[in-house]
Structure formats: C-alpha cells, structure tokens
N, C-alpha and C positions, 0 to 999 in steps of 0.2 A: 345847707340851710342851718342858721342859726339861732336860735333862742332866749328869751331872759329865763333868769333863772327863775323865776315866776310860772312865766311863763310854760315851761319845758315841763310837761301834766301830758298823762297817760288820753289819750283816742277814744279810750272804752271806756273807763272810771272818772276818768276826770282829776283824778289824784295823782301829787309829784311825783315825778318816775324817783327820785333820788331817795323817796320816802323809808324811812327805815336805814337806809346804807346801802339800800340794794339800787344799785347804777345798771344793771339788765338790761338793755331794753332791744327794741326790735322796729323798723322803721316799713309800714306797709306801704308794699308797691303801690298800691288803687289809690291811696291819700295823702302819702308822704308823712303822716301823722306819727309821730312814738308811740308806743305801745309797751307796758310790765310785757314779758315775757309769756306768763299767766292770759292777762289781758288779749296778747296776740292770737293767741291759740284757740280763746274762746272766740273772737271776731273774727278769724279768718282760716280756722282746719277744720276741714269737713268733717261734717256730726254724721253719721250711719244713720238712714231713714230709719232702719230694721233697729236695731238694737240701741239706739239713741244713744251711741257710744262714741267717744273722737276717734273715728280711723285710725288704725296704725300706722307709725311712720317704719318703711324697711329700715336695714344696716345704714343703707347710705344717707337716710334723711329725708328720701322720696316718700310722697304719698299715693298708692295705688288702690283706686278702689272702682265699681262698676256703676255705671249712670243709665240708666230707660231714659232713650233720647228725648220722648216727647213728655213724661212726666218730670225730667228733670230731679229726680231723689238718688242721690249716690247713696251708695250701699258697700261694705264689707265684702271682699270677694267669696270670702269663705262661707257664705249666706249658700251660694248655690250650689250647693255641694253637702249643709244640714239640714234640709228638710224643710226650712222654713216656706211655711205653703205661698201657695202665689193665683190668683186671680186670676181664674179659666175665661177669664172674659176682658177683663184692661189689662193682665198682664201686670198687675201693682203687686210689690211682695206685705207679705204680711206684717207691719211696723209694730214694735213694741204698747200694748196697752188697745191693739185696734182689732175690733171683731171683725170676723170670716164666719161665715159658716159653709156646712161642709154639705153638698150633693152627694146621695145615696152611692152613685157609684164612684166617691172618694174625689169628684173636682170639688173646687173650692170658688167661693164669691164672694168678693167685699159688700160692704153695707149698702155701698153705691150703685154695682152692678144689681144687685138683689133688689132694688127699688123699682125696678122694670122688669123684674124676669117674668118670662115666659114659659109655665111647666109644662103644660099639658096639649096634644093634639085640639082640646075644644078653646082651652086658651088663644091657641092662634089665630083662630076662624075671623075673627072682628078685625088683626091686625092684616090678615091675608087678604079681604077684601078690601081695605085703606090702601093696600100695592096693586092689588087689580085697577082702580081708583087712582090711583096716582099714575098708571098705565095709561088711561084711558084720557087723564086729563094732558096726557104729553103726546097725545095724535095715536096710542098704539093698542088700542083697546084688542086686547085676545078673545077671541071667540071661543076658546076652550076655559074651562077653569080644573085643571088635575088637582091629584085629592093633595093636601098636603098634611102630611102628618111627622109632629114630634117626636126622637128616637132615643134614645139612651145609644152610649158610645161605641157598646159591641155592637148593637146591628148597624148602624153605622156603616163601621169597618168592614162588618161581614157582607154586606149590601154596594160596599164601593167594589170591594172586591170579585164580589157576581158580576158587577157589571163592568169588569177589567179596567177600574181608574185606580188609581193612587196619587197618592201624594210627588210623585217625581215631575221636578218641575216647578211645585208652586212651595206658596209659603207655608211653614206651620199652620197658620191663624185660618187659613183656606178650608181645611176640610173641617166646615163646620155645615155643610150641606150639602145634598145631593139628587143630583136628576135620575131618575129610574127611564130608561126605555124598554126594559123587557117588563113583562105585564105578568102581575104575581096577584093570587087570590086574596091570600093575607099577610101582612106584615106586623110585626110586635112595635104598637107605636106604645108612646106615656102619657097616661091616663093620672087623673091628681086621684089618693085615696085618700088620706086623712093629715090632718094640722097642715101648716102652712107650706110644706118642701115635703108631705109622703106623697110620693108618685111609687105606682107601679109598671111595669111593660105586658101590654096586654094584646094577644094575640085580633089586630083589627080588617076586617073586610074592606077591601079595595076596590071602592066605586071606579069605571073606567070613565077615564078622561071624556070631558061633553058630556055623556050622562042622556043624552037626549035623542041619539040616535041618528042625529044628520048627520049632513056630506063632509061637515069639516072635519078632518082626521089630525093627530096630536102626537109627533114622534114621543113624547114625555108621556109615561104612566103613571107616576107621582111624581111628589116632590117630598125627599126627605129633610129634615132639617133638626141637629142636635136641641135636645131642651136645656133648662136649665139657664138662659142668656136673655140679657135685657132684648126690649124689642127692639130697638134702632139695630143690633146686632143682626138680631132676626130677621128682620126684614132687609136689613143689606143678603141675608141669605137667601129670600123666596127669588131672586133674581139669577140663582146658583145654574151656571149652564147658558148664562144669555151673554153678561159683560159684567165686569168691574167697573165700567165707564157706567150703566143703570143703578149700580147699589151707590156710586159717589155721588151721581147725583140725586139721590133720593137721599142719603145722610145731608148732603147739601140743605135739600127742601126743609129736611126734620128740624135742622138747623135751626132755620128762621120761628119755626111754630115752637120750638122750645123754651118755656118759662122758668124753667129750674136752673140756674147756674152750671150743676154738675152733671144735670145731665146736656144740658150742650159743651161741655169738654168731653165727658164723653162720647160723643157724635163727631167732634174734631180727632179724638184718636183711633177711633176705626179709620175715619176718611185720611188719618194721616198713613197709615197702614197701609191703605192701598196706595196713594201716592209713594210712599219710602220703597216697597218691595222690590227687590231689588231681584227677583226671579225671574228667568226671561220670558215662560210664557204669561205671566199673572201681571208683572211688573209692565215688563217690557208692553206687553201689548196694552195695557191700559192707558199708559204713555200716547202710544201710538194715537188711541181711539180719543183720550181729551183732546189731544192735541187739534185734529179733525173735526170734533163736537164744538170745539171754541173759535173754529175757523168759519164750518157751515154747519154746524148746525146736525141736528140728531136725524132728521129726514134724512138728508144727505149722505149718511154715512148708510142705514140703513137700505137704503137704495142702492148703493157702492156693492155692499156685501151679498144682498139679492143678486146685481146683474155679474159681480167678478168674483164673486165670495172672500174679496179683500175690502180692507178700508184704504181709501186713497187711489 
C-alpha cells in the first residue's frame, strides 16, 4: 500500500508519521492503518484491567497475560499470585481506583455484587418463597417447604462435611449451598447485627421439614446456603441438590424481569458458569438435562428420572 506524502498521517493522532524526523512507524494488522510507534501501543497493547498499566512484553516481544473469559478484562499474570482481592461472587478482580468491600469472614464483593446481597437467614425468606413460586408456576409445587438458613463459610464446610459431600467433582463456584438430610436441633446460621455488612453466626432452632405434621415426608432437613451473595446467586442456590438444569432456568426467567443493565450481566455470568463447567458430574450432566428440557420439555425429563432414575 502506497501513500502521498500528505497523506501518510498516524491511525491514532492524525499527525505525519515523518513529523519531527522520526520515520518509526508500525502498520496494524485489523486496519492496515500506520501508526507513531507510541501511537501503536496505546491503540493496540493490552492495558491491565487491575493496575491500568500496559502489560509487559517477555524477552522475545510476546505479550502474556490472563483474560475471565466471560468478563473479557485481561490482566497481568502476576495479579494472582499478590493479593489482589477478587470477587466472591462474579469472580471480577479488584481494578485500580474501584471499591470492594470486605465480608467479616475476609471474602470480598464488588460494588455490583453488593447491590443484591443477601445477609441474613430473615433476609432470604421473601427470596425463598419467589423459588417456591417460581416452582409452583413450572407445574412442580413442593409440598414440603425445609427451613433454609444463611451460613458463614466454616459451617458450611463443617456441615458438607457431616454430611460426607465435598467438593470432588464439581466446580469451585458449586459449593455455595447445601442440602442437609440428617436432622440436627440447631444450626449456627447469619443473623444481621449492626450497619449495613455486621452479621453475626447465631446459634438457630431447626423447625422440621412440613412443620405440620402430615403424611408427606422430606428426605431434606434444611437447606443451607453461604450469605454474603446477590440474590439471583442465591436463589440459583435454593435449588442446591435438585439440578443445574432448575437454577439455569430460573437465572434464565430472572433474566427477562431484570431492569438494571448489570444486574442482568450478572445473571448471564452465573448462567454462563453453569453452561462452561467443564466437571463431569456438574457440567456434564447439566448438558445432558438441557439438552432433554429443550427437546421435551421439564415433565418429561422429571418423569424419565421417577420411572428409570435416569434422564433419557
């Protein structure tokens, strides 16, 4: 490609590349356009989401650095390795000049996630009946409703643990809830005490499942679920024990009612989450179950696993 000498003006500036003496210049792939040297680098080398710095280039002139597939922010490798805190809930790392604030027991939440959290065991009551509700409106109304209550992280763990689950198998991002079937008097759920994030863990009485005394019995004695996380989080959690295939489609549903911009990107990156996992029981089988739910349909699959205890 040729030029007038007029013409032959920097992509970025607009100013002659020859300006000064200095004949530098750099031709980008995506526009064919010349480019000052200078110029190029600010229009086309990745700027670090975290420290708003230009990536380093190695020895040889490569540029390595790390990208969250669905947020799309590269980042500095060496970010995950100093501390730079990171988002117990989207997973976003903490960018230069942007608030985080920090949960008592040291997770952390952007400004975004914190706009929907969810602290406390009375907190969730309004959101837990909106799932029993959104149950009922999809043909599958429960007759039981088990107590669910908000946890802080150790019992959590200490509680997945009683009940011989772990983490092996599924994603990180998974054990963010849990079903109880053995039947416990009291459990330390999170109660709000004072300003806007003091929650304390206070030892709570465990109404049993029904509550009312009929025939209908409830292998689930509660349901635990970590505090701390927007609701669309949360609520993809009261489904914790049933299917991946019921929390995407309820993130789906949330989808449409959502008015805030960010928060329905945040509802596309849970539900992408479950889609991307790439674990074979979490992943794999969620796979399996849309696949079926998009074929026939949620009766059908339900049905499937009643009479063979498989889908399909």
């Amino acid at each position: 490609r040729r030029w007038h000498p007029a013409c032959f003006v920097c992509g970025f500036c607009e100013e002659a590349i020859n300006q000064g003496g200095n004949t530098q210049f750099a031709i980008g792939a995506q526009d064919g356009w010349p480019y000052h040297m200078d110029c190029f680098r600010h229009r086309f080398h990745p700027v670090c989401h975290i420290c708003q710095q230009f990536i380093p280039e190695r020895p040889d002139g490569r540029v390595e650095y790390k990208e969250q597939a669905f947020w799309r922010e590269p980042y500095c490798t060496h970010h995950l390795q100093d501390g730079t805190p990171q988002c117990c809930s989207c997973s976003r790392f903490q960018g230069k000049g942007v608030e985080f604030v920090q949960l008592s027991e040291g997770r952390f939440l952007c400004l975004t996630c914190l706009g929907s959290v969810v602290l406390d065991t009375k907190d969730v009551q309004p959101l837990y009946e909106e799932v029993m509700a959104f149950y009922r409106s999809m043909g599958m109304a429960h007759p039981v409703k088990a107590p669910l209550m908000m946890v802080d992280g150790t019992t959590l763990n200490e509680y997945s643990n009683r009940e011989g689950k772990d983490s092996e198998g599924g994603p990180v991002f998974h054990i963010r809830g849990l079903t109880l079937a053995t039947v416990y008097r009291t459990i330390p759920s999170i109660m709000r005490t004072s300003g806007d994030l003091g929650v304390s863990s206070v030892s709570t009485p465990v109404k049993a499942a029904g509550g009312g005394g009929g025939s209908v019995k409830c292998s689930v004695s509660a349901i635990l679920v970590l505090y701390g996380l927007p609701r669309l989080l949360t609520a993809g959690q009261v489904e914790e024990g049933l299917c991946q295939l019921m929390a995407y489609v309820w993130l789906d549903q949330q989808h449409g009612q959502q008015k805030d911009p960010e928060q329905q990107r945040l509802g596309s990156f849970f539900a992408y989450q479950i889609r991307e996992d790439t674990s074979a029981v979490y992943g794999d089988g969620f796979r399996t179950a849309y696949d079926a739910f998009q074929q026939r349909g949620l009766t059908a699959i339900i049905n499937d696993v009643l009479r063979t205890g498989r889908i399909g």
